[in-house]
C-alpha positions as a Python dict, from the first residue, in 0.01 Angstrom:
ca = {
    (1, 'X'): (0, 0, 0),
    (2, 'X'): (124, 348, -86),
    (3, 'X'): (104, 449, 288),
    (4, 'X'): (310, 230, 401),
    (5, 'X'): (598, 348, 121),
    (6, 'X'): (513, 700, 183),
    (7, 'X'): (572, 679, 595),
    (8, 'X'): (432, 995, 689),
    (9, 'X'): (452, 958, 1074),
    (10, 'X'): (281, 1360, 1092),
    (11, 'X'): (68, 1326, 1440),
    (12, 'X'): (-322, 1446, 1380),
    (13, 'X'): (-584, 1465, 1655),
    (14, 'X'): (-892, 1266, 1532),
    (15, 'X'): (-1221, 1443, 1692),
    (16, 'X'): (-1555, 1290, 1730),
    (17, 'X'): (-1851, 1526, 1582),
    (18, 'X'): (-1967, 1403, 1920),
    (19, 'X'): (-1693, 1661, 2117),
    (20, 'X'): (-1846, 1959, 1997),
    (21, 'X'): (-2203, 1894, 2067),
    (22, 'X'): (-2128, 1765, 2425),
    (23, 'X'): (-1832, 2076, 2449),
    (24, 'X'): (-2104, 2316, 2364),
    (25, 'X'): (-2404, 2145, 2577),
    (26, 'X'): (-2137, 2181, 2899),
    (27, 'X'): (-2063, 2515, 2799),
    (28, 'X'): (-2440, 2614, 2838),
    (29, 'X'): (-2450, 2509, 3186),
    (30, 'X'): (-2276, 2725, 3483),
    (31, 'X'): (-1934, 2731, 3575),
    (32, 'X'): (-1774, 2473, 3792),
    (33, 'X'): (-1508, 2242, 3947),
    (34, 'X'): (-1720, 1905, 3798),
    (35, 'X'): (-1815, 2085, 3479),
    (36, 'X'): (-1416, 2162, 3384),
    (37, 'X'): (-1362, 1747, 3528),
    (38, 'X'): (-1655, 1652, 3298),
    (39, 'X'): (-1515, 1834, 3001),
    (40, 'X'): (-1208, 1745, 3012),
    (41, 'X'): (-1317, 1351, 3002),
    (42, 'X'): (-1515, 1424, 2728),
    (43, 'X'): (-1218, 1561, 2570),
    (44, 'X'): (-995, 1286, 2587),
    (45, 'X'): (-1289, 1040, 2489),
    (46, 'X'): (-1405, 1207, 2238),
    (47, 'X'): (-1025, 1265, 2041),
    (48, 'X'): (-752, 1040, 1983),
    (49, 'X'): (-374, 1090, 1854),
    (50, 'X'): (-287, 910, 1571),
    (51, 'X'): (-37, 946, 1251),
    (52, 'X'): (-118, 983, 888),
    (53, 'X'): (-25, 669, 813),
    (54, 'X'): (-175, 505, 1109),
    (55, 'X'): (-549, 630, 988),
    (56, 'X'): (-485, 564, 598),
    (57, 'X'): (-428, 201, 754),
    (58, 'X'): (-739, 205, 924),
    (59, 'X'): (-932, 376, 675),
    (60, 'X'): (-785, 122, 370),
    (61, 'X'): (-869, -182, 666),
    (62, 'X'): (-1191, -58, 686),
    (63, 'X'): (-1248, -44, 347),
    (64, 'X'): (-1171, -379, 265),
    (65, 'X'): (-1351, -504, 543),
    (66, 'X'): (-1666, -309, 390),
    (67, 'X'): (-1624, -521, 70),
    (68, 'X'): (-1645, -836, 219),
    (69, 'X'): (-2000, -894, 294),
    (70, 'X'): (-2163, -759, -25),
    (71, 'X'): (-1895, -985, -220),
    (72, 'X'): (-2061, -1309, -57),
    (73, 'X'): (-2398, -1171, -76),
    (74, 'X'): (-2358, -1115, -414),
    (75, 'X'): (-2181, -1450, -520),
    (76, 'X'): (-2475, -1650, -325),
    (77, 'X'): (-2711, -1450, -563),
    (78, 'X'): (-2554, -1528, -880),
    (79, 'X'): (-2428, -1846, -815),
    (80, 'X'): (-2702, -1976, -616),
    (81, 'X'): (-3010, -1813, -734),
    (82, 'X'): (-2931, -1691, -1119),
    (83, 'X'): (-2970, -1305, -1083),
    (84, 'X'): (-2772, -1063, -1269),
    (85, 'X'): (-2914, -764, -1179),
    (86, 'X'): (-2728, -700, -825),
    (87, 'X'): (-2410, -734, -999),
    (88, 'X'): (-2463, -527, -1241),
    (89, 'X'): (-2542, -273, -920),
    (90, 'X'): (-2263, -350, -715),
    (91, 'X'): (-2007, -305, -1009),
    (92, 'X'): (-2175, 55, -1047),
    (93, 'X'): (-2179, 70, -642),
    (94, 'X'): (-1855, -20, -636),
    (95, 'X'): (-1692, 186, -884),
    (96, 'X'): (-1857, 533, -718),
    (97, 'X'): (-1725, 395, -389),
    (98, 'X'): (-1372, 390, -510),
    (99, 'X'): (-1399, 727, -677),
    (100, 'X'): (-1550, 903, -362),
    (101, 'X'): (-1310, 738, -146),
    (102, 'X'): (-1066, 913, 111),
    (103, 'X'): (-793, 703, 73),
    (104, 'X'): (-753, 796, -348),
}
């Protein structure tokens, strides 16, 4: 894989959409000792340290994992039970999938 060869080892903080909902929802409430403690657990929960290369890993992992299912799925409904039609959509599926993708 082209991350691998590439090696960028650049640290990025990953952030849930989650943090800013909860961030702003503890921001609406008054000021305290617990509310600072609360926000800072949701902080670290919520966001994780990773490297470039570590998430193109995950994300390319991910992907492939994704592929799996509908791959059987679609072999059982060929093989088994003579349709064409689904893999006529999950060439077209596939194809968007691969151009829309993060990783290219």
């Amino acid at each position: 894989i082209k991350a691998r060869k590439i090696n960028d080892r650049t640290p990025i903080t990953l952030s849930n959409p989650l943090s800013s909902v909860v961030q702003s929802q503890l921001s609406k409430g008054g000021s305290g000792g617990t509310n600072d403690m609360v926000k800072n657990l949701a902080g670290q929960f919520l966001s994780s340290q990773t490297t470039v290369m570590e998430y193109d890993l995950k994300q390319a992992k991910s992907m492939s994992n994704s592929l799996l299912f509908p791959l059987a799925f679609n072999w059982f409904l060929h093989f088994k039970m003579n349709q064409v039609q689904p893999l006529l959509f999950q060439t077209a599926n596939g194809i968007s999938n691969l151009i829309y993708s993060p990783l290219f």
